[in-house]
N, C-alpha and C positions, 0 to 999 in steps of 0.2 A: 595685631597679635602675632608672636615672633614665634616660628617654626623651630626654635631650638638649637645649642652651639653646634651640634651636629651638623644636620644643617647647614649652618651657615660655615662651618667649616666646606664642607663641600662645596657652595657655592661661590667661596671666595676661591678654590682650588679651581672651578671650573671658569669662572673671571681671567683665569691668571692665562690659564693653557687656550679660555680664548680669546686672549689678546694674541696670543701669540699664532695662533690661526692664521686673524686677520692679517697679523704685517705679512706673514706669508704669502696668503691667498693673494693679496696684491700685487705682491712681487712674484711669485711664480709665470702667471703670465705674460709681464712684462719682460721675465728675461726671456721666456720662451720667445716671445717676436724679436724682441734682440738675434736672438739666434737664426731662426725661419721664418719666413712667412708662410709656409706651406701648410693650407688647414689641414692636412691628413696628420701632420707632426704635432700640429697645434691639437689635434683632438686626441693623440697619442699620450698626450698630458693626463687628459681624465681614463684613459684605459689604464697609467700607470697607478693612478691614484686609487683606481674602486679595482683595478684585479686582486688584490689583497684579497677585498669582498668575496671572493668566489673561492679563495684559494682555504681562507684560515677563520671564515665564518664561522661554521658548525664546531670546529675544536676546540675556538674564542667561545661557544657557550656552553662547551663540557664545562674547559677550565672554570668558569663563574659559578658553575653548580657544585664545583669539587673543590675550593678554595676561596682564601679569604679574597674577596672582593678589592679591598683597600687597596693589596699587594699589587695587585693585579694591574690598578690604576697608576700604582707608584711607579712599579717598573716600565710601563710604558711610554709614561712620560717621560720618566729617564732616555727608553730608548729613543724616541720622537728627538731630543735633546741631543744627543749623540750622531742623528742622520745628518740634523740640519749644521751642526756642529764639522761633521766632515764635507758638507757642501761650503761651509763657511773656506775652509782650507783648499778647495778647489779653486775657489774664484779668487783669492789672492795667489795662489798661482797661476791667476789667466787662463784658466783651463775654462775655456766657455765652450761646452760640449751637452746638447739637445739629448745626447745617450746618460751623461752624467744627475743631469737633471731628472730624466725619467729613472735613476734608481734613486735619489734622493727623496722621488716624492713617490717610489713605491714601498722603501724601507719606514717611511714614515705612516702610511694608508696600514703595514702591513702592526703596529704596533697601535693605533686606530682603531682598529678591526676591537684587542683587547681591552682599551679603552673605553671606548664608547659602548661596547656590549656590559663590561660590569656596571657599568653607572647609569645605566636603565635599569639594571635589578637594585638598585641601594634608594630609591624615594620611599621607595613603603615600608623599608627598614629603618626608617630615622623620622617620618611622619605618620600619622594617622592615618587611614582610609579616609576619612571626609578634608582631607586637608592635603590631598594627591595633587587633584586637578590646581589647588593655589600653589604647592609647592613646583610642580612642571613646569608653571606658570613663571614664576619667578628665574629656576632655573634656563627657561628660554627665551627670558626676555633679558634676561645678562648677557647668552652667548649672541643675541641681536643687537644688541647693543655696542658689544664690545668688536665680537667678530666679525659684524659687517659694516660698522658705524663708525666706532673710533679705530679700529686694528687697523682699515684701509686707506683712510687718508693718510694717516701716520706712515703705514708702510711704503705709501707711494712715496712722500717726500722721503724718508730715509734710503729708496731705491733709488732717489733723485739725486741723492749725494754721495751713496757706494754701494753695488747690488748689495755686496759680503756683508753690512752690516744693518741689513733687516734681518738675514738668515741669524747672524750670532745673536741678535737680540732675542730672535723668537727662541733661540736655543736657550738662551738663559732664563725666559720665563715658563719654558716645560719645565725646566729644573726645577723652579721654585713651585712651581705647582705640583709636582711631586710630592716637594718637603710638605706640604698644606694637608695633603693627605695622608701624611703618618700620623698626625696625630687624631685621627677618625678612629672609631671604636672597632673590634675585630668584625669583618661583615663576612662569617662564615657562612652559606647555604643552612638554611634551617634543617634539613636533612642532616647536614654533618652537626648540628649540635644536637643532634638528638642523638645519631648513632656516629660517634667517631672513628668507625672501622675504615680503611681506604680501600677503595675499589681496586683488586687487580687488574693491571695492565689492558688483559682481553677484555674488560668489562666496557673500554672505552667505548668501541663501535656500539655495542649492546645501547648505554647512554644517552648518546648520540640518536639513534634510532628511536628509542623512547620519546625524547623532544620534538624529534619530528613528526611523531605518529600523533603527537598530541594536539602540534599547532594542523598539521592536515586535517583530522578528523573534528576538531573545533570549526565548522564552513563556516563563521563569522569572520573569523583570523582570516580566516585564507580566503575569503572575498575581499576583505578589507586588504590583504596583499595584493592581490590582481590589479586592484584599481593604483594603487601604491605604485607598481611597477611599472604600469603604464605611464604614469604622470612621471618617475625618473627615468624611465627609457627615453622618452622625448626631450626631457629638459639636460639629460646628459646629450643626445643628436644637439641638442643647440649651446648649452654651457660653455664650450671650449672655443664657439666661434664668436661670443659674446665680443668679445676683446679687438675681436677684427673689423664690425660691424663699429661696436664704438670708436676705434680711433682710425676707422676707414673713410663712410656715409655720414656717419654723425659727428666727426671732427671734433672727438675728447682727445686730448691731448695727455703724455701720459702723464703730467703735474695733476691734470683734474680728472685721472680714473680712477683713484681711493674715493673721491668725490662722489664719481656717476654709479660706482656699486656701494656708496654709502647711502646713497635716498632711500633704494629700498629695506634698505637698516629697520630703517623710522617704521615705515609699515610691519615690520616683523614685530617691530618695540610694542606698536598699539598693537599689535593683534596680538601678542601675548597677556600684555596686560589684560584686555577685554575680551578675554577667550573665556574666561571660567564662569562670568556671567552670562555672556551673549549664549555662551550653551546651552548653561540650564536653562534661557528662556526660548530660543528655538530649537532646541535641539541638535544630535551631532551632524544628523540626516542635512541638510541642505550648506554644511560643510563640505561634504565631499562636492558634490558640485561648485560650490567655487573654488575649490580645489584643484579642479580640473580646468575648468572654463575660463577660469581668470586668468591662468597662465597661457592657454590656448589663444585666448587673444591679446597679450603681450609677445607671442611669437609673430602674429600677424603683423604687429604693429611695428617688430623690426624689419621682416620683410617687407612690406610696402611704404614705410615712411621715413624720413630722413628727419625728422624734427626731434630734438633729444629730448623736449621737452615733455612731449605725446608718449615720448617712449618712458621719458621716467615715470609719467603717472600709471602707465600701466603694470610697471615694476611696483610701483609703491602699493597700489592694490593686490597686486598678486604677493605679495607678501604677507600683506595682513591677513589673506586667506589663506596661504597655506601653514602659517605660524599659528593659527585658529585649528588646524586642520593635525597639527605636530604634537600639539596637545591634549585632542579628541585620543589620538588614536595610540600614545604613550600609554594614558590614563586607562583604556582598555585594557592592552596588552598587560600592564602592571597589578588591574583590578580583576581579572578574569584570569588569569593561569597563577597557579600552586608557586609559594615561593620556592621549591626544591627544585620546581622546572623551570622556572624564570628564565634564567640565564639559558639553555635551551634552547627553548621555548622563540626567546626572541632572537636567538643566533640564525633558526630555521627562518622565520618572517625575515628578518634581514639578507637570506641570502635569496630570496626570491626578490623581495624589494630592492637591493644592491645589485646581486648579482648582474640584472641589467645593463646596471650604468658602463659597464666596459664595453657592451655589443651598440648600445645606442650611442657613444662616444665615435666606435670606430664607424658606425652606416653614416652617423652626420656629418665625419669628415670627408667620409668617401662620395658623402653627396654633393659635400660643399666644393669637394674638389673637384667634381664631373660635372656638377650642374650651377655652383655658386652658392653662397651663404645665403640670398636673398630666399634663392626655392627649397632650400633646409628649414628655412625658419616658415615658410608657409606650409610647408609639406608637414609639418610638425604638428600646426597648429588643428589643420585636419585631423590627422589622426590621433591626437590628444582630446579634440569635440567627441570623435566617434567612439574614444575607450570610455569616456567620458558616460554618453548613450549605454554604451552594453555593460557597463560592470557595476558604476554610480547606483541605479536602482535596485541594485542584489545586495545592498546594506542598510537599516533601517533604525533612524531615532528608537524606536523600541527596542529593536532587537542586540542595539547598542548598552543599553539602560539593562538590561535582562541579564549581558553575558556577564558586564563589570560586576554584577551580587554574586556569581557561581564559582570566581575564581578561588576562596581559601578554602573551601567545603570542602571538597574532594582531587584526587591526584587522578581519576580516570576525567578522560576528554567530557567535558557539559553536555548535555545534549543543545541540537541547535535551537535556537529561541525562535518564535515567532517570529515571523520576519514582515506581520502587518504593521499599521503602525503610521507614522506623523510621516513620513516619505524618506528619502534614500538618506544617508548617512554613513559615516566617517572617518576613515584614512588619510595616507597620503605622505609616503616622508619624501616629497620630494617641495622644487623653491624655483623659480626662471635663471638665479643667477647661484642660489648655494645651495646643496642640498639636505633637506628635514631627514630628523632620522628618528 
């Protein structure tokens, strides 16, 4: 049964931008070791990438609550199009500069930011409440598919043949995924259709404060963030040393590293697919646990083993639970807060959730580069088990199922739901090698 042109507008628009991801995300790193090997530089990559995160989170979810949504997505991609677009004209000038690159993929993180925050508020505007959880679904087993499955082999072999022309490619298909999203229907904030009056100027901070008073005083939200933050703190300390590990210890070569961050594609692919039943029949609660756990020992497994094989099955696992995990906690967030706060709502989650990834980016390069990659990726795995322990049981299959009924009722914060219930449950945007949002 077909979710509607809508819909599927959107998700061919979201196919397009990420493809274009992918050939990126594969070539980014490759040119960065082109450049350095110095893992403090190499983890300087994901600081340039998520400081956006911290900078233009909360204003990225005014804008989605006070504008049309579509626009929002359109001009972004345009601008994403236009960074990678001026990085394409550096590297034909031979400009290979590790400063260059870190504003290429901070101009891009920072138009990201506006991205990826309206198009979390646009599924329950174009589908049903009972047709949420298959629409996510769909939507994140496109960007697993594309983004870390076909975007990366593709990208490696085209980086195989000229950096510059990964970058213009992925430039060209922000563009057209732009043009995909003009033709989606107006996606104003239901607030603004009801009262078209605009906010003055001062109202912003006022705004702003409201969304966040909301997702704070919601303790489901913001447990389910805690646990979130912890699982991309750690996986951004190891993300950026990935690439050293693989074609260090484990001898990928960089023809076969679109390859070795393609396996765990596959597991994002099934664990999308099989998220929307495997839920309803256990629940969101024993999600979040492998959530954590799963990746906790994929870190181990880079630090103490050199077999690439060992390491990819545990990539592949950890994918499927946290793409399990990316559509538990979408589905909430989209089903439990007011569409007027939506975009808010989730700006505030996202900057506790993100905001991380730049501080755990910078301690695991600085670990990597005092102590080695080996004791980052175990030191990780530890303290991913132990956040794991304290935060994992302060969420509950029930109280999960309770908060998603409260969200269209009313614009004052829900009260907290019972939090007895089938065992701990469900968050987590974070992934070992990409991260959930």
């Amino acid at each position: 049964m077909g979710l509607g042109r809508s819909f599927n507008r959107l998700w061919l628009s979201q196919g397009l931008s990420n493809t274009a991801d992918g050939l990126v995300s594969a070539a980014m790193p490759l040119l960065a070791v082109a450049i350095t090997r110095d893992p403090l530089l190499i983890g300087g990559m994901t600081v340039a990438n998520f400081l956006p995160w911290l900078l233009f989170t909360l204003p990225s979810g005014e804008l989605a609550d006070r504008i049309d949504r579509r626009l929002i997505m359109v001009a972004g991609n345009v601008f994403r199009a236009v960074a990678f677009g001026l990085l394409v004209l550096t590297l034909l000038a031979h400009l290979h500069s590790i400063a260059i690159l870190y504003l290429a993929v901070f101009l891009s993180g920072a138009a990201e930011t506006m991205v990826d925050n309206a198009a979390l508020t646009v599924p329950p505007r174009l589908v049903e409440r009972k047709d949420l959880e298959r629409a996510n679904g769909r939507l994140f087993a496109v960007q697993s598919a594309i983004n870390t499955f076909v975007g990366p082999p593709v990208g490696a072999v085209l980086f195989s043949v000229a950096a510059w022309l990964v970058f213009a490619t992925g430039a060209g298909l922000f563009a057209i995924a732009a043009l995909a999203l003009i033709t989606l229907p107006r996606l104003l904030p239901t607030a603004t259709e009801v009262n078209d009056s605009r906010p003055t100027p001062g109202s912003i901070a006022r705004n702003i404060r409201a969304g966040w008073s909301y997702f704070w005083n919601h303790k489901l939200l913001r447990r389910v963030a805690f646990i979130s933050a912890s699982i991309n703190g750690f996986g951004a300390a190891t993300g950026g040393l990935i690439v050293l590990v693989a074609t260090g210890p484990l001898g990928v070569t960089p023809a076969w590293w679109g390859v070795f961050i393609a396996v765990p594609a596959v597991g994002s692919i099934v664990g999308s697919l099989i998220a929307s039943r495997l839920v309803r029949a256990i629940g969101g609660g024993p999600v979040t646990w492998l959530a954590a756990l799963v990746p906790a020992a994929t870190y181990a497994a880079f630090g103490l083993s050199t077999s690439v094989v060992l390491v990819e099955i545990f990539l592949f696992c950890s994918a499927v639970a946290t793409a399990m995990n990316q559509i538990v906690v979408s589905t909430l967030r989209q089903a439990a807060v007011p569409d007027e706060l939506l975009g808010r709502v989730t700006a505030a989650y996202r900057l506790i959730v993100l905001g991380v990834v730049p501080l755990g980016a910078l301690s695991g390069g600085a670990l990597a580069h005092w102590r080695g990659t080996s004791a980052t990726f175990i030191a990780s795995g530890i303290g991913l088990t132990l956040a794991a322990l304290v935060f994992a049981s302060r969420v509950t299959t029930r109280g999960l199922r309770e908060a998603e009924g409260t969200g269209h009722q009313a614009t004052a914060p829900p009260p907290e739901p019972d939090q007895g219930g089938s065992g701990p449950g469900g968050p987590a945007d974070a992934a070992v090698v990409t991260r959930q949002t």
